[in-house]
C-alpha positions, 0 to 999 in steps of 0.5 A, spaced: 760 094 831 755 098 827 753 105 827 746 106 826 742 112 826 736 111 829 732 117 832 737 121 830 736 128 828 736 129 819 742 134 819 745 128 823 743 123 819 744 129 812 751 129 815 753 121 817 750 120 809 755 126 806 761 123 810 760 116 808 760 118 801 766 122 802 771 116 805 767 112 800 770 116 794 776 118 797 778 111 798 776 110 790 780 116 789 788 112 791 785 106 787 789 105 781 787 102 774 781 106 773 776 103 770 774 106 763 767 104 760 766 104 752 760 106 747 759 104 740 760 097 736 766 096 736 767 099 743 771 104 743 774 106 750 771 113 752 777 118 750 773 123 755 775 118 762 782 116 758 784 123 758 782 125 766 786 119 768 792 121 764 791 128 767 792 125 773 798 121 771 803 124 777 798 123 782 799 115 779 805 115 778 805 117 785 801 111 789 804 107 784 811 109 786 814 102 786 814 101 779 820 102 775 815 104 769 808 105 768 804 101 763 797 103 760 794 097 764 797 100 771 792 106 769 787 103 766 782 098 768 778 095 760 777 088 761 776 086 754 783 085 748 779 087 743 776 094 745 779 100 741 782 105 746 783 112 742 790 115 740 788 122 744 793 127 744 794 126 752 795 119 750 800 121 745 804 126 749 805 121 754 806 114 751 813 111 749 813 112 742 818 106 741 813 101 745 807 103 739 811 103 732 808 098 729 802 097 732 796 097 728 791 103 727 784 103 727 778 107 725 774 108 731 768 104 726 774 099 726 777 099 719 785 098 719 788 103 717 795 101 717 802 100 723 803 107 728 809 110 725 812 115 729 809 121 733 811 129 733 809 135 736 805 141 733 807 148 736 804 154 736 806 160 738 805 167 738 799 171 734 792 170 737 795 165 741 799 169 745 807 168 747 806 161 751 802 158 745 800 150 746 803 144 743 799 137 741 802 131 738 800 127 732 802 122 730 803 118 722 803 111 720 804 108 714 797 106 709 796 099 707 800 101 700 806 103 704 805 110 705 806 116 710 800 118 712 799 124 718 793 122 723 791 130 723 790 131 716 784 127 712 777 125 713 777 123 719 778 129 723 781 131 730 784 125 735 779 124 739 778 117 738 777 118 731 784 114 731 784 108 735 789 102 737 787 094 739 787 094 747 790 087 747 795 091 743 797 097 748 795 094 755 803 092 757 806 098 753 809 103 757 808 110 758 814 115 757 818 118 763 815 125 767 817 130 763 818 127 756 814 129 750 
């Protein structure tokens, strides 16, 4: 059966157009993974889009409920191995650090840097901050030479998608449980 609206009002046409684009996005809303698109050469997947879907984190874990645990590939949709996805604080907080030791890290202009070595939680509170202050976790890795480095200090500025991994590398790594840092 097809609906057409053929000599219809335009408030009705209007509103027969609004309701078809919300079940359109309401539909895309509950399908997961989510496609991210990328910028740059290398492509480096948009930390922006990473960010929203790991926000939204609870509302997957949800609709994927039949899974024991989430892989990053459950959330996200980027086709291609070699792309770069960022190492965000979002990204940080909610991997399971087990699954990333070890894995190389990557310059967003795709220079290796070294192997993931751990991550950690930077908290601030109190002062200008006010009582419930903030949390943002870091991570360190080890330099070609074998030395610790701390991903927040150095040349290469904040997270964001300054620091990346390889996506082939991380797709089938798994996220921590709801509530773990």
């Amino acid at each position: 059966m097809r609906f057409t609206a053929t000599g219809c009002s335009f408030a009705f046409k209007s509103a027969l157009f609004i309701l078809a684009l919300l079940v359109a996005s309401a539909a895309s809303a509950d399908q997961w993974p989510k496609k991210i698109k990328t910028r740059g050469k290398p492509k480096v997947a948009r930390w922006e889009e990473v960010d929203k879907v790991l926000a939204r984190l609870e509302e997957a874990r949800a609709a994927l409920s039949d899974r024991r645990s989430l892989t990053f590939a459950d959330l996200f949709l980027i086709e291609d191995d070699g792309v770069l996805f960022p190492l965000t604080h979002s990204v940080l907080k909610h991997a399971d650090e087990a699954g990333l030791n070890g894995l190389q890290v990557f310059t967003r202009e795709g220079e290796e840097l070294g192997r993931f070595a751990g991550k950690y939680v930077y908290e601030k509170r109190g002062g200008t901050v006010g009582p419930e202050g903030y949390d943002l976790t870091y991570f360190q890795y080890n330099d070609k030479q074998g030395r610790l480095q701390v991903a927040a200090a150095g040349p290469y500025g904040p997270l964001l998608d300054n620091f990346c991994l390889r996506w082939g590398d991380v797709k089938l790594k798994t996220l921590g449980s709801p509530g773990a840092r």
